[in-house]
C-alpha positions as CSV (number, residue, x, y, z in Angstrom):
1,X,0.0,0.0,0.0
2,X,1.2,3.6,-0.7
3,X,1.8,5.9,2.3
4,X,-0.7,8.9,3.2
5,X,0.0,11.3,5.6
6,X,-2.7,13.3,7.1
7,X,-1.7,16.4,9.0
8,X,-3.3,18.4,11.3
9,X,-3.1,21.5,12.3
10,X,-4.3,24.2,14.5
11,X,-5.5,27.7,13.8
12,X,-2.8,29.4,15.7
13,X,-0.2,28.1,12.9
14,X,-2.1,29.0,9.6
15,X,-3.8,32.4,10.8
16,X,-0.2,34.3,10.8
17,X,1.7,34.8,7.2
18,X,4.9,33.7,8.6
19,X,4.2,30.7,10.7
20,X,2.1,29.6,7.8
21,X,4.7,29.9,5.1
22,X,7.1,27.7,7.1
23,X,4.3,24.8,8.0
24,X,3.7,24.7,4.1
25,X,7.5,24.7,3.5
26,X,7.7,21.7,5.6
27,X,4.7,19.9,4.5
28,X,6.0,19.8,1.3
29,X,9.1,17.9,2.4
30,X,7.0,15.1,3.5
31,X,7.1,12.2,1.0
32,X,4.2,10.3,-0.8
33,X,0.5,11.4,-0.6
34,X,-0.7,13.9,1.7
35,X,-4.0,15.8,3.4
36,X,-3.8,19.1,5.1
37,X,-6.6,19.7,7.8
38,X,-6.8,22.8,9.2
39,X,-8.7,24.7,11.8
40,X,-9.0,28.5,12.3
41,X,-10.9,29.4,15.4
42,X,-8.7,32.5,16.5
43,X,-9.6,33.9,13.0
44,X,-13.5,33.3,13.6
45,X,-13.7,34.6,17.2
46,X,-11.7,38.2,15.9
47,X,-14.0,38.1,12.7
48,X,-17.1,37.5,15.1
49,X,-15.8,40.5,17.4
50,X,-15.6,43.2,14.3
51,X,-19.2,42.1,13.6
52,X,-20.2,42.3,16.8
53,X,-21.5,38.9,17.2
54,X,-20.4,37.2,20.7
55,X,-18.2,33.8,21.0
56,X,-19.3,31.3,23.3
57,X,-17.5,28.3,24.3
58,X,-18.0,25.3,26.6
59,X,-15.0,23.3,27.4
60,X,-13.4,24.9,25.0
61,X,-15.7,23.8,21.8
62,X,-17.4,26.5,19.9
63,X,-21.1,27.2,20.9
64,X,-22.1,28.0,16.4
65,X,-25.7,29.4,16.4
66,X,-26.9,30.8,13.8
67,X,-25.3,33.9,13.3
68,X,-21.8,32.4,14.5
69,X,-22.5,29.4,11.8
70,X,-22.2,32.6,8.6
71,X,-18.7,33.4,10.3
72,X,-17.1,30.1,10.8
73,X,-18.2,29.4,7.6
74,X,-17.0,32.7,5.9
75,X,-13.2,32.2,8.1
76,X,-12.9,28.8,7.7
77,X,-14.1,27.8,4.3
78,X,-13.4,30.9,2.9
79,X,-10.7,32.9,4.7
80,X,-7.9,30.6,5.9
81,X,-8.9,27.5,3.8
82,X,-7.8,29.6,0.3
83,X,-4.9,31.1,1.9
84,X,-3.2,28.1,2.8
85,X,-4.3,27.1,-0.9
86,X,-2.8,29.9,-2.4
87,X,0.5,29.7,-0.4
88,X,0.2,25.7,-1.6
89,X,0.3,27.0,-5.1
90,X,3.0,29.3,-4.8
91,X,5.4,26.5,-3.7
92,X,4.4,24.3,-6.4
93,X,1.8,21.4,-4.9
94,X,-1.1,21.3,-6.8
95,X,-3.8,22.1,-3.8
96,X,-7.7,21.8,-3.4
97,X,-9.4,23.3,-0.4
98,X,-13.0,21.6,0.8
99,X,-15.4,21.5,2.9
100,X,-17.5,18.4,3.7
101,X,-20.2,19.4,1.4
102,X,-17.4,19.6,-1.5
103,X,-17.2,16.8,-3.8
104,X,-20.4,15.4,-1.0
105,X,-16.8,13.9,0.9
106,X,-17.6,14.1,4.6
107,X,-21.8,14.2,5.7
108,X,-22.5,14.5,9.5
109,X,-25.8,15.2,11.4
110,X,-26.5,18.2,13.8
111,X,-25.3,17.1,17.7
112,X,-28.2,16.1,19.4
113,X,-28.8,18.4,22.9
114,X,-28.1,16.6,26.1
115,X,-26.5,19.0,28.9
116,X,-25.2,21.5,26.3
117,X,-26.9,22.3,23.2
118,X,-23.8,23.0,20.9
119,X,-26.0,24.4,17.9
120,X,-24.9,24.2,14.4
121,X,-22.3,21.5,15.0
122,X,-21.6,18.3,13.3
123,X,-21.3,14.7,14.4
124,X,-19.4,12.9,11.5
125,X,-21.5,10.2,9.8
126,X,-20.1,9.6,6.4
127,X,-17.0,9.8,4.6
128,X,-16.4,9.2,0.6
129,X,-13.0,7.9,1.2
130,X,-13.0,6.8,-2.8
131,X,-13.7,10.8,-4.2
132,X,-10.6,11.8,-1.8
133,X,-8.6,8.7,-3.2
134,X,-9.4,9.7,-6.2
135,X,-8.2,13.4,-6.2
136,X,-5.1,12.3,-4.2
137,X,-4.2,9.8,-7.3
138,X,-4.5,12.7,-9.5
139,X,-1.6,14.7,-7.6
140,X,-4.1,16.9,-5.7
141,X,-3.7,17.2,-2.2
142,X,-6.8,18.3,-0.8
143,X,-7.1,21.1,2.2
144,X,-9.7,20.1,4.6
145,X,-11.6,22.9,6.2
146,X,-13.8,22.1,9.3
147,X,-16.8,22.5,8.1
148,X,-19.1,19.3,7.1
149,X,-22.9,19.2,5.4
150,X,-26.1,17.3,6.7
151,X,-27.4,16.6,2.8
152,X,-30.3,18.7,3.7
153,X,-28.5,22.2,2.4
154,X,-26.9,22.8,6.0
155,X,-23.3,23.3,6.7
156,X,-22.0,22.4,10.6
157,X,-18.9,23.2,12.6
158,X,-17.0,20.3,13.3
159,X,-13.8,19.7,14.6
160,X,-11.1,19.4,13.2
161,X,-9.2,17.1,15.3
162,X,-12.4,14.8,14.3
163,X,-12.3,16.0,10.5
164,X,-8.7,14.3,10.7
165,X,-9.3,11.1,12.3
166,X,-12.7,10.5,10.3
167,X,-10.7,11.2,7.1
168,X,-7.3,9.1,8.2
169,X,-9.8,6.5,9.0
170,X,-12.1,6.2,5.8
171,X,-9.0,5.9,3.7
172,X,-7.0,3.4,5.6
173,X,-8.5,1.0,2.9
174,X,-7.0,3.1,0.4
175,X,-3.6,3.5,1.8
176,X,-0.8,2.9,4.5
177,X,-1.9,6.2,6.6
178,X,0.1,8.2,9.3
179,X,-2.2,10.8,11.1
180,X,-0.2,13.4,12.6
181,X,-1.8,16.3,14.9
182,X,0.3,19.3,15.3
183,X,0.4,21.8,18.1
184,X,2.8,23.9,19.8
185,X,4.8,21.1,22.0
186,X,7.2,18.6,20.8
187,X,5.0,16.0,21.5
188,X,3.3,15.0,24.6
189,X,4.9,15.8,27.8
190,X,5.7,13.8,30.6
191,X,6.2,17.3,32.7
192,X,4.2,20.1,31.1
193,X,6.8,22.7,32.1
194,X,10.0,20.7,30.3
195,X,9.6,21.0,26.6
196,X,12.1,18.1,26.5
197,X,10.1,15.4,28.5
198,X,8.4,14.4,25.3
199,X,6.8,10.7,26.0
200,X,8.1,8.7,22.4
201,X,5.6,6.1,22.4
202,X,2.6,5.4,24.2
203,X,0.0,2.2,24.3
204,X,-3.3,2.6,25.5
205,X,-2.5,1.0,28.9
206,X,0.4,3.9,29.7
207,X,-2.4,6.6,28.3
208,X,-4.8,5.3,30.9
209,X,-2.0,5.4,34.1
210,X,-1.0,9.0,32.7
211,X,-4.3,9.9,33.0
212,X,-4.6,8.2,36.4
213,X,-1.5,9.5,37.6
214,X,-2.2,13.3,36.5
215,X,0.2,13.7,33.9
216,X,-1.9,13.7,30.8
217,X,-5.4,15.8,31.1
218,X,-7.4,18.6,29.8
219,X,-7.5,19.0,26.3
220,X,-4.6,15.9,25.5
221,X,-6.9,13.4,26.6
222,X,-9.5,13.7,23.9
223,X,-7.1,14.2,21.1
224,X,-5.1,10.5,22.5
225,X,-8.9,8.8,22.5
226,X,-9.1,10.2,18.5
227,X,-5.7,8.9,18.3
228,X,-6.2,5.5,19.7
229,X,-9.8,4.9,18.0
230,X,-8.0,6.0,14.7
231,X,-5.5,3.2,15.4
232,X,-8.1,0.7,16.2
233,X,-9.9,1.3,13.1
234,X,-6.5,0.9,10.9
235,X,-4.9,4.1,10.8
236,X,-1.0,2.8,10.6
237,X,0.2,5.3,12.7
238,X,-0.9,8.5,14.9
239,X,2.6,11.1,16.3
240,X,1.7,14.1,18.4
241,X,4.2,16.7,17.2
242,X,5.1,20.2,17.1
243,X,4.4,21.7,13.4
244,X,8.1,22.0,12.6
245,X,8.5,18.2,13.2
246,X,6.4,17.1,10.2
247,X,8.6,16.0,7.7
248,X,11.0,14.3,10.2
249,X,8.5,11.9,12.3
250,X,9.7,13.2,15.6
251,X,7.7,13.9,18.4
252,X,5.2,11.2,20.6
253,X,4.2,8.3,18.4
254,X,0.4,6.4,19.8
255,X,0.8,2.9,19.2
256,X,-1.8,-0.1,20.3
């Protein structure tokens, strides 16, 4: 099977020129086929402040009503997913952005409201791994925003973390895949103040102690259970890395 690497990363990384042109500098380094996920939330929330529309968020996930559904659409779809096109382009790799309703690649269905009712957000239901396959065999590498459709004319927000795994997943029948999610560590840390305390591998059993033991929480642990059910559902490979890392496989690799 030929390797895919999916790569994810956050809005931090993308929404400033510089930091952007180096992340596409090194994601063109990395060898064989290759997806670019991308979110954008720091661009939303400053777009929805100069239109004086309010962010809300709960546990650190966007609360997208209606009027916040135009601007994450607008910044994400729009925005950041054609800049990091464009800057694609300019370095030579043939790019596509799209959004879930592109192409018909990813569908989801509006979250269901238990304790918090997120609005206009999308669980993942369906993904058209063969129309992605497809593109990718034609030397595109497609951008993924995070933004999926419901098949009844509605866009959702959805995560990109999720966009990532649901994507890395779908076309592990298609091809030896590496999911890698970037963020502004080295990897995972066994201390959270010592940059160089990065954990190199970690099995499901050592995740759950971590946890147990306090040294892996908050926001890490739903990105390792992504990791993990991306793994069990034949993803070759997840690595938690820092965005310069890409193209040299350092950082903390999630094995089963």
């Amino acid at each position: 099977m030929e390797k895919l690497t999916i790569v994810k990363v956050g809005g931090k990384i993308v929404e400033e020129p510089d930091s952007l042109k180096k992340l596409l500098s090194d994601f063109s380094k990395i060898d064989g086929f290759k997806v670019l996920v991308h979110g954008g939330g720091r661009s939303a929330t400053a777009m929805a402040a100069k239109l004086g529309i309010e962010s809300k968020m709960v546990n650190g996930r966007r609360i997208t009503d209606e009027e916040m559904l135009k601007v994450v659409i607008m910044v994400y779809g729009g925005l950041v997913n054609k800049q990091i096109v464009a800057g694609l382009q300019a370095i030579g790799i043939n790019a596509l952005g799209l959004t879930g309703a592109d192409l018909n690649y990813m569908c989801s269905e509006k979250r269901p409201v238990t304790d918090v009712d997120y609005g206009f957000v999308g669980d993942v239901k369906e993904v058209n791994a063969d129309i992605l396959s497809d593109l990718l065999s034609k030397g595109i590498v497609p951008v993924l925003a995070p933004l999926t459709h419901d098949k009844a004319g509605n866009l959702l927000n959805t995560n990109a973390d999720t966009i990532a795994g649901e994507a890395a997943k779908a076309l592990a029948k298609h091809f030896d895949v590496t999911l890698m999610y970037c963020f502004e560590k080295k990897g995972v840390l066994l201390k959270e103040q010592d940059e160089e305390s990065v954990i190199i591998k970690l099995n499901h059993d050592l995740f759950i102690q971590y946890i147990s033991d306090g040294v892996i929480q908050g926001g890490m642990i739903p990105k390792l259970e992504n990791s993990f059910d991306a793994l069990y559902a034949g993803v070759k490979q997840v690595i938690i890395t820092r965005a310069d890392f890409i193209h040299r496989n350092k950082g903390t690799r999630i094995v089963l």
